[in-house]
C-alpha positions in Angstrom: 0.0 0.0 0.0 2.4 2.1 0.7 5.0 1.5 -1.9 2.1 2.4 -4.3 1.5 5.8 -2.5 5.3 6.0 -3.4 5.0 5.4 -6.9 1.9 7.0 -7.6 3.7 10.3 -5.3 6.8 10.3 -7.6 4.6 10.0 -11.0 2.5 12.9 -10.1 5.8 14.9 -8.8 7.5 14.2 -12.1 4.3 15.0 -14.6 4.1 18.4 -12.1 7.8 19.4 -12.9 7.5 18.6 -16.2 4.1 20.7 -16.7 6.0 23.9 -14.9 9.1 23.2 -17.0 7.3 23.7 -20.0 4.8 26.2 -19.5 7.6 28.5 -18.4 8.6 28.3 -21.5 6.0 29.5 -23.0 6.7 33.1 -23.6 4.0 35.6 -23.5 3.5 39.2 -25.2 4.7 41.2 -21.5 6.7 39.8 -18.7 4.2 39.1 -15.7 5.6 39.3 -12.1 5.0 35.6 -10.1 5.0 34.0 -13.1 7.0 31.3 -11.9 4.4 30.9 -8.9 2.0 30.4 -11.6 3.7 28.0 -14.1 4.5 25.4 -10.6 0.4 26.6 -10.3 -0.8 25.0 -13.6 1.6 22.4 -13.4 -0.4 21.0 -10.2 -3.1 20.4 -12.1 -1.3 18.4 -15.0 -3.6 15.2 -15.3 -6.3 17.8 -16.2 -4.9 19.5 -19.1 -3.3 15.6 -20.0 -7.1 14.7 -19.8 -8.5 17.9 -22.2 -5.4 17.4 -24.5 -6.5 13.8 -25.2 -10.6 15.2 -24.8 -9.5 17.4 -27.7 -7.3 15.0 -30.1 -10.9 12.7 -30.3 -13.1 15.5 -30.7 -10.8 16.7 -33.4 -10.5 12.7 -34.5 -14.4 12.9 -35.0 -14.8 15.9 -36.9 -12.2 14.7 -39.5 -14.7 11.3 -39.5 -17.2 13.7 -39.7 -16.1 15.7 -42.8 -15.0 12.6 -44.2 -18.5 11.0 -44.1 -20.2 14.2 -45.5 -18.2 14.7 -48.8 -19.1 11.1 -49.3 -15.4 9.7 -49.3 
């Protein structure tokens, strides 16, 4: 039980650093003061956007079906 908590803790601490390592570099427009606090922010919530990246790739897959099915290919 335990050694999963383990695991389970040091996948979710890698996906989190991972997350903040790369939306700090994301570069916006105008430097914004505590934007590091916010990138380690958004990075806590990683398994979300992991979640709406893959929510978006099907809806994206089923629109192409979609189109596909319409002009009668």
């Amino acid at each position: 039980m335990v050694d999963a908590f383990l695991v389970f803790a040091a996948i979710y601490l890698g996906g989190w650093l991972t997350a903040a390592w790369w939306f700090s570099g994301i570069q916006g427009p105008v430097p914004v003061p505590g934007r590091w606090r916010r990138d380690l922010r958004d990075g806590f919530f990683w398994p979300v956007w992991l979640l709406l990246f893959g929510l978006f790739w099907l809806i994206g897959l089923r629109r192409q079906a979609f189109e596909k099915e319409l002009s009668g290919e």
